[in-house]
Each structure stands twice: as C-alpha cells, then as structure tokens.
C-alpha positions as a Markdown table, in Angstrom:
| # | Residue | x | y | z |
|---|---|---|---|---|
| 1 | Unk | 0.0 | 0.0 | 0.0 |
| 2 | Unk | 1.1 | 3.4 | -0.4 |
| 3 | Unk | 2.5 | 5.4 | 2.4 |
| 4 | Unk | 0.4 | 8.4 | 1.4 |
| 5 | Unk | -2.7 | 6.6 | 1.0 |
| 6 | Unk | -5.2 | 8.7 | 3.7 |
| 7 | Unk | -8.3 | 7.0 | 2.5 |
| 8 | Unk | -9.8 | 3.3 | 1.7 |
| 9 | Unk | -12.5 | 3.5 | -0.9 |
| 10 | Unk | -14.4 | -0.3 | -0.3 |
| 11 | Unk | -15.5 | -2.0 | -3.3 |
| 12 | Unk | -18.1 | -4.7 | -3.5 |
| 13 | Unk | -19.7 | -6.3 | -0.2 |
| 14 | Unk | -22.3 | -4.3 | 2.1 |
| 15 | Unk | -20.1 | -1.6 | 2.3 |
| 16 | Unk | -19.7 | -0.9 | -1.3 |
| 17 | Unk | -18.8 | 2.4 | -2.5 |
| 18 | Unk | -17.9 | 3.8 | 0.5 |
| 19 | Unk | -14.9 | 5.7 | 1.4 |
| 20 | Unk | -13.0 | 6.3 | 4.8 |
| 21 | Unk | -10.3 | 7.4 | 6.2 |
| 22 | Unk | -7.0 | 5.4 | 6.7 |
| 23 | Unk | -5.0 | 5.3 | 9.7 |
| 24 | Unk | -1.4 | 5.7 | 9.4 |
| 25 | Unk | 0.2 | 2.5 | 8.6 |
| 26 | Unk | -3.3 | 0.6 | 7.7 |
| 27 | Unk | -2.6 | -3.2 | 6.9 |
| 28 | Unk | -3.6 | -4.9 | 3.8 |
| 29 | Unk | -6.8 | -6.5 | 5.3 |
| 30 | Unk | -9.1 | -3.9 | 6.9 |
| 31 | Unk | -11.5 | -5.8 | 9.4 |
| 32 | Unk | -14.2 | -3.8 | 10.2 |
| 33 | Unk | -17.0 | -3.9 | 12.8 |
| 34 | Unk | -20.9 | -4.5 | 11.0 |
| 35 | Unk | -24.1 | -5.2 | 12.6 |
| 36 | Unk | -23.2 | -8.0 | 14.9 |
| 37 | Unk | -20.0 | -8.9 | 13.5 |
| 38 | Unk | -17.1 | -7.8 | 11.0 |
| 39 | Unk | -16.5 | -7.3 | 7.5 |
| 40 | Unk | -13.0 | -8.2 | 6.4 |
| 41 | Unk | -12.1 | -6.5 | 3.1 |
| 42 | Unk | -8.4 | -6.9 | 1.4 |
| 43 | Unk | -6.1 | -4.3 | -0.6 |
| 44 | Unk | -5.8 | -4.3 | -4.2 |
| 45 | Unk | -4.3 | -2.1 | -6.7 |
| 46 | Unk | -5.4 | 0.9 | -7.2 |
| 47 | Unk | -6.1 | 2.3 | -11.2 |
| 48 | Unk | -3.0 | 3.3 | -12.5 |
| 49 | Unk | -5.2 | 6.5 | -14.3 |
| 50 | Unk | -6.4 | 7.6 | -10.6 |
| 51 | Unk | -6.7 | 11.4 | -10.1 |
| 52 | Unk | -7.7 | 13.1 | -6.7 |
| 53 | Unk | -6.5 | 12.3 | -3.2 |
| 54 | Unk | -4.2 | 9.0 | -2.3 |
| 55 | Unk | -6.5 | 6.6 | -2.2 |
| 56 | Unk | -6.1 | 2.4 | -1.1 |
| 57 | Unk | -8.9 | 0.2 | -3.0 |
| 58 | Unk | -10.4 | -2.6 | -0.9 |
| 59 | Unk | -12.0 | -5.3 | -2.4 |
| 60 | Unk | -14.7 | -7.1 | 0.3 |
| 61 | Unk | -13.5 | -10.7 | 1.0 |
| 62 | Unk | -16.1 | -12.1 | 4.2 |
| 63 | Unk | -18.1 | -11.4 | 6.9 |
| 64 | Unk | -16.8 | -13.1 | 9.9 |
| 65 | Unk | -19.5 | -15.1 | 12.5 |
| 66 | Unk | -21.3 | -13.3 | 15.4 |
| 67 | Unk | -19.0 | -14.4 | 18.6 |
| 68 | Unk | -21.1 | -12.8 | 21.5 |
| 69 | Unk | -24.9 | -12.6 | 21.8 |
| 70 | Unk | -26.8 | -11.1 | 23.9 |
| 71 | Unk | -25.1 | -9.7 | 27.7 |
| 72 | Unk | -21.4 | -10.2 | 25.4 |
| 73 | Unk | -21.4 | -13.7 | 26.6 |
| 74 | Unk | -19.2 | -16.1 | 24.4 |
| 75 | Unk | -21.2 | -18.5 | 22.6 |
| 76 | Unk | -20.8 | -22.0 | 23.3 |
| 77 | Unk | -19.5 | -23.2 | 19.9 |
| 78 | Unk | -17.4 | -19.8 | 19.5 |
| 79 | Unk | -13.3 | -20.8 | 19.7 |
C-alpha cells in the first residue's frame, strides 16, 4: 500500500462504494465492525489512471461469525 494513501475507498460487499479514512500504517486487510460482527475487506491495486486524493482500494473478501450474543457472553461453539 502506499504510504500516502489517507483514504480506503471499499468495493463490492455491504459496504460498497464507501470511502474512509486510513490510519497511518493501515494493513492490507481492513477488518471492520458490521451489525453484529465484522467485515473483512483486502487491498488491491489501485487504477493506475487515478486522479484526486491517495487513495487504497479494498476489495470485500467475508463477513466473519457473530462471537457474543446477547449480555457479550461467548457462545458455546465460538473458539
């Protein structure tokens, strides 16, 4: 990922199309809180033709499994 890259632009997934900001030294997985669990989305490379701001595309990869419920107790299958 770039160095200068101050914003993630998401592609594809429930957050598709969105943009937001980067913090400094951002991996190349974003995992991201969603409802009751997480969205995981992974870098790819950005157009070569981009204009504007540095920008990081992220393509959506899963949503992970709901590990609490309820009163944030652990479920019993969750490991």
């Amino acid at each position: 990922m770039s160095s200068e890259a101050k914003l993630a632009h998401l592609h594809n997934g429930p957050l598709d199309g969105q943009t937001i900001p980067l913090e400094n030294g951002a991996d190349d997985e974003l995992v991201l809180p969603y409802s009751e669990g997480q969205l995981v989305y992974r870098l790819a490379e950005a157009p070569a033709d981009e204009e504007g701001p540095a920008t990081a595309h992220y393509h959506y990869a899963e949503t992970t499994e709901v590990l609490l419920q309820g009163d944030d107790q652990p479920r019993d299958d969750a490991r």
